[in-house]
FIROMAR-779832 format. One record per residue (C-alpha): residue in three letters; x negated, y, z. Coordinates in steps of 0.25 Angstrom, whole numbers, padded with zeros to 4 digits, always signed. Example, Ala and Ser with C-alpha at 12.3 -4.5 7.8 and 13.67 -1.06 7.14 Angstrom:
! residues 2
ALA-0049-0018+0031;SER-0055-0004+0029;
//
This chain:
! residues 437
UNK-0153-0154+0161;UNK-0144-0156+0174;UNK-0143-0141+0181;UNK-0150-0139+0196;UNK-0142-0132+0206;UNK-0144-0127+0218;UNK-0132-0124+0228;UNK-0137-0112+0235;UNK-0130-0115+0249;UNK-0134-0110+0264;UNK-0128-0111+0275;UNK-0121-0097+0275;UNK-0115-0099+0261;UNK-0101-0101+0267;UNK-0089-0095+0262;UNK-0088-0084+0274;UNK-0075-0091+0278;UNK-0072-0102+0285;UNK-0059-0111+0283;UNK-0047-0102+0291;UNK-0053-0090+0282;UNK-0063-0083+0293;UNK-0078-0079+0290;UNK-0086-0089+0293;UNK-0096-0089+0303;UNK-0111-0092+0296;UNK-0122-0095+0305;UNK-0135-0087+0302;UNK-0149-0094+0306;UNK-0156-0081+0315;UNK-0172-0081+0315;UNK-0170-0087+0329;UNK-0163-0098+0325;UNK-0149-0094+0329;UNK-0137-0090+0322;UNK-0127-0077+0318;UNK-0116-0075+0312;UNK-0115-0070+0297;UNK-0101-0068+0297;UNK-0092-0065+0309;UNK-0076-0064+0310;UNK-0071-0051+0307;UNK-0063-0041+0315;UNK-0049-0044+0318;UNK-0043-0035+0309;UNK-0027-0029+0310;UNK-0019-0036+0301;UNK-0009-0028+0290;UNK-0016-0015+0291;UNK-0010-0007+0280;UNK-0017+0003+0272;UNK-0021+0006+0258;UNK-0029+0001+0248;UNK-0043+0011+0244;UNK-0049+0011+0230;UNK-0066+0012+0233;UNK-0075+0015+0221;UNK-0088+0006+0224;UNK-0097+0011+0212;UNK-0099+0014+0200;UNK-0112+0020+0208;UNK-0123+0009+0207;UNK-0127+0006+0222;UNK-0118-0007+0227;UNK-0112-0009+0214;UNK-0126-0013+0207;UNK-0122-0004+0195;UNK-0112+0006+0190;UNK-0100-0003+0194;UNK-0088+0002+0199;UNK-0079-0007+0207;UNK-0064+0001+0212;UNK-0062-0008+0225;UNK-0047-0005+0231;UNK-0050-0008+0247;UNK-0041-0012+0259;UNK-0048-0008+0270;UNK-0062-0014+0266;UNK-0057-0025+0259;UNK-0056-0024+0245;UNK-0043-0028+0238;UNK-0046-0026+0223;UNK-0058-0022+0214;UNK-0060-0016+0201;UNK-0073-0017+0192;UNK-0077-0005+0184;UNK-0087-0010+0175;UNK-0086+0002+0165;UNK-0099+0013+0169;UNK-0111+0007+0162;UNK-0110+0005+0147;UNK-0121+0004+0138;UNK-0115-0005+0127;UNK-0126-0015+0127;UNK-0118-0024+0117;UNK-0112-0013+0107;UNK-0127-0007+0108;UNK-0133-0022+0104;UNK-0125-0021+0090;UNK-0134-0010+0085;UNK-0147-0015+0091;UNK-0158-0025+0084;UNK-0158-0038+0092;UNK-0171-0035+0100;UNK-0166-0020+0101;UNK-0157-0027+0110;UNK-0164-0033+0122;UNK-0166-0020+0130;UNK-0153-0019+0130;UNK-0151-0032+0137;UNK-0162-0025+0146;UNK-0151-0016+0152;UNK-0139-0022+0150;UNK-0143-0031+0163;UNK-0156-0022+0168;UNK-0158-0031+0181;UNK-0160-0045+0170;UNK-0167-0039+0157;UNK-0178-0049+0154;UNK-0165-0060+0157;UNK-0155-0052+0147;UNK-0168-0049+0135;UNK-0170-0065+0137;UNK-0155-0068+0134;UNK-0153-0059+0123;UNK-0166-0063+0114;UNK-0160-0077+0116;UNK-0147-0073+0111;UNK-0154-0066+0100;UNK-0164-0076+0096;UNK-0153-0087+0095;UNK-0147-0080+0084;UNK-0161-0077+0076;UNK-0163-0092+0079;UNK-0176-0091+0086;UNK-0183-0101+0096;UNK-0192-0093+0104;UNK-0205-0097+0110;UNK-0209-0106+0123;UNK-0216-0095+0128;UNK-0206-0086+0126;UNK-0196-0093+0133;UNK-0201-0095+0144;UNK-0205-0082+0145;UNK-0190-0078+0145;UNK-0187-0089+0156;UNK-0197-0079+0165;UNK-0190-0066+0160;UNK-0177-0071+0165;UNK-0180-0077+0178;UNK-0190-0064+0181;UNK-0176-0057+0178;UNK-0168-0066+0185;UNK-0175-0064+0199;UNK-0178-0049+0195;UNK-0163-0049+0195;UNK-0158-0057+0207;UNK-0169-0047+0214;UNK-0162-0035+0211;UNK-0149-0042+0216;UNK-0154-0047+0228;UNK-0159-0035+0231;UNK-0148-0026+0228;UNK-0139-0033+0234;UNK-0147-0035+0247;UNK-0145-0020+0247;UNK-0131-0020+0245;UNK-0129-0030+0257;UNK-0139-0021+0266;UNK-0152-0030+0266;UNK-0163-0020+0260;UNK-0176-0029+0263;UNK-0172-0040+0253;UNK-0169-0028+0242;UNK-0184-0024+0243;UNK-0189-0040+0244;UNK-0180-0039+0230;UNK-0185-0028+0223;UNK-0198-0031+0225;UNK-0198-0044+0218;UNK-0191-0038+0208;UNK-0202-0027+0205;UNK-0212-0040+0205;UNK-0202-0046+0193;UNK-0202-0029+0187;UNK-0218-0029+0188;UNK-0218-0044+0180;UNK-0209-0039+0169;UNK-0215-0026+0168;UNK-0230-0033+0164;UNK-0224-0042+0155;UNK-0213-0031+0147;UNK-0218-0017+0151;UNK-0203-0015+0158;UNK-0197-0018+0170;UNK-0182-0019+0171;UNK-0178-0018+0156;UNK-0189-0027+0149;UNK-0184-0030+0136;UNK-0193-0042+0136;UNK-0190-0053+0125;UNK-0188-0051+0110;UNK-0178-0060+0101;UNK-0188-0072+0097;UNK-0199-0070+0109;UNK-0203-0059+0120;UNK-0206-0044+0120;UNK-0220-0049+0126;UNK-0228-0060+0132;UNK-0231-0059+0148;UNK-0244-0053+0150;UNK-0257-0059+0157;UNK-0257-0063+0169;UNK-0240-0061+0171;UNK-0236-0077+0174;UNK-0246-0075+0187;UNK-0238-0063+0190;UNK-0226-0071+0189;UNK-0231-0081+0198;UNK-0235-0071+0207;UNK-0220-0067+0209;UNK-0215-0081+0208;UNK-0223-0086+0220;UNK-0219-0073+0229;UNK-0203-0072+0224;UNK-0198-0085+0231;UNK-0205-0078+0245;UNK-0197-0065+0244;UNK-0184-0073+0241;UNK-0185-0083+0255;UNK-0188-0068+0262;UNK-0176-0063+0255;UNK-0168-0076+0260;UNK-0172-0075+0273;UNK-0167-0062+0276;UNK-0154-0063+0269;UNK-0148-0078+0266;UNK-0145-0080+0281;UNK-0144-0064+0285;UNK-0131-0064+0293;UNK-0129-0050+0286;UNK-0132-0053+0272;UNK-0123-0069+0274;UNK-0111-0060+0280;UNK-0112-0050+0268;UNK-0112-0061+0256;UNK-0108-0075+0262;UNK-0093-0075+0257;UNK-0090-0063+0248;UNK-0087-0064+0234;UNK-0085-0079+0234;UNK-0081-0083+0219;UNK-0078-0099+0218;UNK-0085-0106+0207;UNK-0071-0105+0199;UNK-0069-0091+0201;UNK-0083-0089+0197;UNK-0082-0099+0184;UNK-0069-0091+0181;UNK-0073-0075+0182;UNK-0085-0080+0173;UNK-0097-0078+0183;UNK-0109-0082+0181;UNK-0124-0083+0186;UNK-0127-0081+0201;UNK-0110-0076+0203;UNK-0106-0089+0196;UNK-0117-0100+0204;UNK-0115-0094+0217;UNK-0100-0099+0216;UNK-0106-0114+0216;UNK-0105-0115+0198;UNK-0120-0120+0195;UNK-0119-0112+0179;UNK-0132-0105+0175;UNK-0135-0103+0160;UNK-0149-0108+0162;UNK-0145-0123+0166;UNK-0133-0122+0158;UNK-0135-0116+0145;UNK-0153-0116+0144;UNK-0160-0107+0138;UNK-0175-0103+0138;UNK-0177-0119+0142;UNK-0170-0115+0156;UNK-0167-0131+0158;UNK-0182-0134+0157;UNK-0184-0126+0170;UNK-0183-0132+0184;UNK-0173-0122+0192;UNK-0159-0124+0199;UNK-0146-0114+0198;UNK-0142-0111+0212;UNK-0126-0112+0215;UNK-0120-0106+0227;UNK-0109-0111+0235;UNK-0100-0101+0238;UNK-0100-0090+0227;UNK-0101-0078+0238;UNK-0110-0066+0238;UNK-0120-0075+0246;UNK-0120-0086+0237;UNK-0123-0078+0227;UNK-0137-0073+0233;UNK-0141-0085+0236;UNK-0139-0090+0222;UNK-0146-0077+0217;UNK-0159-0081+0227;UNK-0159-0094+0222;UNK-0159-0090+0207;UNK-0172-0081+0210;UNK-0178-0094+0216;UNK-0176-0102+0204;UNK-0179-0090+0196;UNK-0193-0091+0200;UNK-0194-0107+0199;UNK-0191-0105+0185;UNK-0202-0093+0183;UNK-0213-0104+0189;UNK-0209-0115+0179;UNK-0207-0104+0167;UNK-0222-0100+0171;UNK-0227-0113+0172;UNK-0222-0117+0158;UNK-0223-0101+0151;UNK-0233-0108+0138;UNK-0241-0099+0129;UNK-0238-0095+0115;UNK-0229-0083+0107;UNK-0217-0079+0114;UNK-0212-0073+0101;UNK-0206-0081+0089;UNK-0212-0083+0076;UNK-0201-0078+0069;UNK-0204-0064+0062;UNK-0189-0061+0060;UNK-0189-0057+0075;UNK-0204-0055+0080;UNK-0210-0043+0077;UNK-0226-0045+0071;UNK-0237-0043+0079;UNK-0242-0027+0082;UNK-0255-0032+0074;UNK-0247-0037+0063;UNK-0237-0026+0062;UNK-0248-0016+0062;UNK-0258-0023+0052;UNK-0250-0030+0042;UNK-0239-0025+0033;UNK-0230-0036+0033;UNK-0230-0036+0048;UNK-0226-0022+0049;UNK-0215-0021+0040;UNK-0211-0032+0048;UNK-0212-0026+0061;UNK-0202-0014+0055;UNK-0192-0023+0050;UNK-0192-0029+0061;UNK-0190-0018+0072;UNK-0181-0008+0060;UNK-0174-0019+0057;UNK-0173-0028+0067;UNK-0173-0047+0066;UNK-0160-0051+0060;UNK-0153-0063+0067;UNK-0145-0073+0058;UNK-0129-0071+0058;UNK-0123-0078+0070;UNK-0122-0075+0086;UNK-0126-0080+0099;UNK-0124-0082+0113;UNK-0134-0084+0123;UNK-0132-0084+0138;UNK-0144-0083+0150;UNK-0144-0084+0165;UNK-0144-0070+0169;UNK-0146-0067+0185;UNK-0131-0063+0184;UNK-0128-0075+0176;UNK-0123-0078+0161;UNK-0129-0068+0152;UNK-0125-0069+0137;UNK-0129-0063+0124;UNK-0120-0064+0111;UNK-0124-0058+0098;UNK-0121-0060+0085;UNK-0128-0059+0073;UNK-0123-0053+0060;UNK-0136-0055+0053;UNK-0142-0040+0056;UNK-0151-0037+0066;UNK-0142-0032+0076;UNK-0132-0040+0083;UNK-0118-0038+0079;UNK-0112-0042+0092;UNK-0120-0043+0104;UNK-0111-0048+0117;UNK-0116-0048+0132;UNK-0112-0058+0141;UNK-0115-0050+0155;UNK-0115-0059+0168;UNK-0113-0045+0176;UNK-0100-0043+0169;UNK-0095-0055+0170;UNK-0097-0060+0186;UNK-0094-0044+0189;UNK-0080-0047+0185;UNK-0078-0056+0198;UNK-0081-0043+0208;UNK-0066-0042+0210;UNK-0062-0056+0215;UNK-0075-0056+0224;UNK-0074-0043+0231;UNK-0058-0044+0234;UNK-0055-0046+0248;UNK-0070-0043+0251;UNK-0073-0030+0260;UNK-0079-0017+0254;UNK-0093-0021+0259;UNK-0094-0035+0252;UNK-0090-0028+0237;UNK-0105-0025+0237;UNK-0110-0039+0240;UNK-0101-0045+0230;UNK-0103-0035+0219;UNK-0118-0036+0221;UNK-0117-0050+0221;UNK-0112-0051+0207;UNK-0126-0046+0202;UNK-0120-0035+0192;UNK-0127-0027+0182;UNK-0119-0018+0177;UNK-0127-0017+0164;UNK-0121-0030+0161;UNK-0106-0024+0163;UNK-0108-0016+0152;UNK-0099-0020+0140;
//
């Protein structure tokens, strides 16, 4: 099946400079139909002023550097010249800790090791897991992953786009942000009991089925979501503030990006149409109707807009995934990983010794390993495990988006003033749970 994309291009998405190396101007469409300015020439500034280089700590505090991240920038003036990442103050050992856990014992720790996408990581991790048991789950539960991880997508793009907003100096689009967000919370919390770590699929099906009435909630969001973004795009996209603060910083080409490894929005906002959904399907992904927007320039501005028009196709998928959720199980009918019903366990020998093998002991995958990789909001997310025959994993290996397009911060941010550091950096999307190694 042929990839859509869509080439996510307005009229301010310029390099910020024109041919002979000065900002460009960008014309700005006022509410009375006349124009400003987004970028203007800078000051003349006195050439060969000596005078020596400063060392600045930005974090490892949380605000600005979404997380315990601490960069070392070395300063001219306000210009940085050299930046070092420190990576090493959150450490949890999610993989080390996965070796002595049963493979369902696992999935809250893919809750928390990217808090902000946990339905998305539970979702990648039982396919990983359910490759090497060999199992075909049901059309209901499939598709009720495809509304976990879109739910999660936007839930994430929200918390960026918000954030972010912040970071820039727009408040009202944070709360516009937020607020959708807690609509998306209220949604998973009726259908899992939690909110941020949900913990929601098992290895062979689901940790529950939604509950009455919860698609027409869904719908409900759906029909009101798109209304908040076009608010959200009025107010920023053509902002002379927010174009002068994004338009041109950070620019990665498509072969610097191909070459540092980025992926997701970092990787299709540089113009490389690659997304793990069109080009490696899983959960029936080709069977859905949506396009992979691409940006042109790979700046921080393209890289919002990329992130809008995700969330749009985000909720075109949602409608289709609704329109096409069928009834039936959403478990397997395979007893070497599904627990028997409460009735049966409490009423009927058999099914009660079953019930504590299962949960003492634990299912017990064939030897072999796998790899499965998902479309994370921050791109290529990958779970490698393999199997001893035991029923823990005896490697279990994260491929971490964060870690990966985070390591690009120092080619984006040198040459750029002080300021724009926190436009770039917030930019990447990072969470930090994912730099754990």
């Amino acid at each position: 099946m042929a990839t859509k994309t869509r080439t996510i291009e307005v009229e301010l998405s310029t390099s910020g400079l024109d041919a002979s190396g000065k900002p460009q101007r960008v014309p700005i469409v006022t509410n009375d139909g006349g124009t400003a300015i987004a970028l203007e020439e800078p000051l003349a500034i006195e050439p060969d002023l000596d005078g020596e280089h400063m060392l600045l700590n930005l974090g490892p505090q949380h605000p600005a550097t979404h997380g315990v991240l601490r960069l070392v920038l070395e300063l001219d003036g306000e210009t940085v010249v050299r930046c070092i990442p420190h990576i090493g103050y959150l450490h949890c050992g999610f993989e080390k800790t996965g070796e002595y856990r049963q493979y369902n014992q696992i999935i809250p720790w893919t809750d928390r090791e990217d808090y902000l996408n946990a339905p998305g990581n539970n979702v990648a991790f039982a396919l990983g897991a359910e490759r090497l048991f060999g199992i075909d789950i049901t059309e209901r539960c499939t598709v009720l992953r495809v509304i976990a991880c879109e739910l999660s997508r936007m839930m994430s793009h929200l918390v960026w786009l918000g954030t972010t907003s912040i970071d820039i100096g727009a408040y009202t689009p944070f709360l516009w942000a937020f607020h959708q967000r807690e609509l998306i919370y209220q949604l998973l919390e009726s259908w899992t009991g939690a909110r941020l770590t949900t913990s929601v699929t098992r290895v062979g099906g689901m940790m529950a089925d939604i509950p009455d009435g919860w698609t027409g909630n869904l719908r409900k969001f759906l029909d009101g979501f798109i209304k908040v973004l076009d608010d959200v795009d009025v107010l920023l996209t053509r902002n002379a503030i927010w174009v002068g603060r994004t338009v041109g910083l950070g620019v990665m080409t498509p072969e610097e990006a191909v070459n540092y490894g980025l992926s997701g929005c970092m990787l299709r906002a540089s113009g490389v149409s690659y997304d793990v959904r069109k080009d490696f399907p899983y959960l029936d992904y080709e069977t859905y109707d949506f396009e992979v927007p691409v940006g042109v320039n790979g700046d921080v501005y393209d890289r919002y807009l990329v992130r809008m028009e995700e969330m749009r196709q985000s909720n075109r998928i949602l409608y289709q995934a609704l329109d096409r959720l069928p009834d039936g199980p959403i478990n397997v009918d395979d007893a070497r990983v599904i627990l028997p019903t409460k009735k049966d366990a409490t009423s009927g020998m058999e099914s009660m010794i079953h019930h504590f093998k299962q949960v003492m002991e634990g299912p017990r995958p064939p030897v072999g390993e796998a790899y499965v990789a998902v479309e994370s909001p921050r791109g290529e997310k990958g779970y490698y495990m393999v199997s001893d025959g035991s029923a823990k994993p005896v490697r279990w290996r994260i491929r971490p988006p964060s870690f990966v397009n985070l390591s690009a911060i120092p080619k984006m941010v040198e040459g750029h003033l002080l300021s724009d550091v926190i436009a770039i950096n917030a930019s990447i999307d990072v969470v930090l749970g994912e730099i754990d190694r």
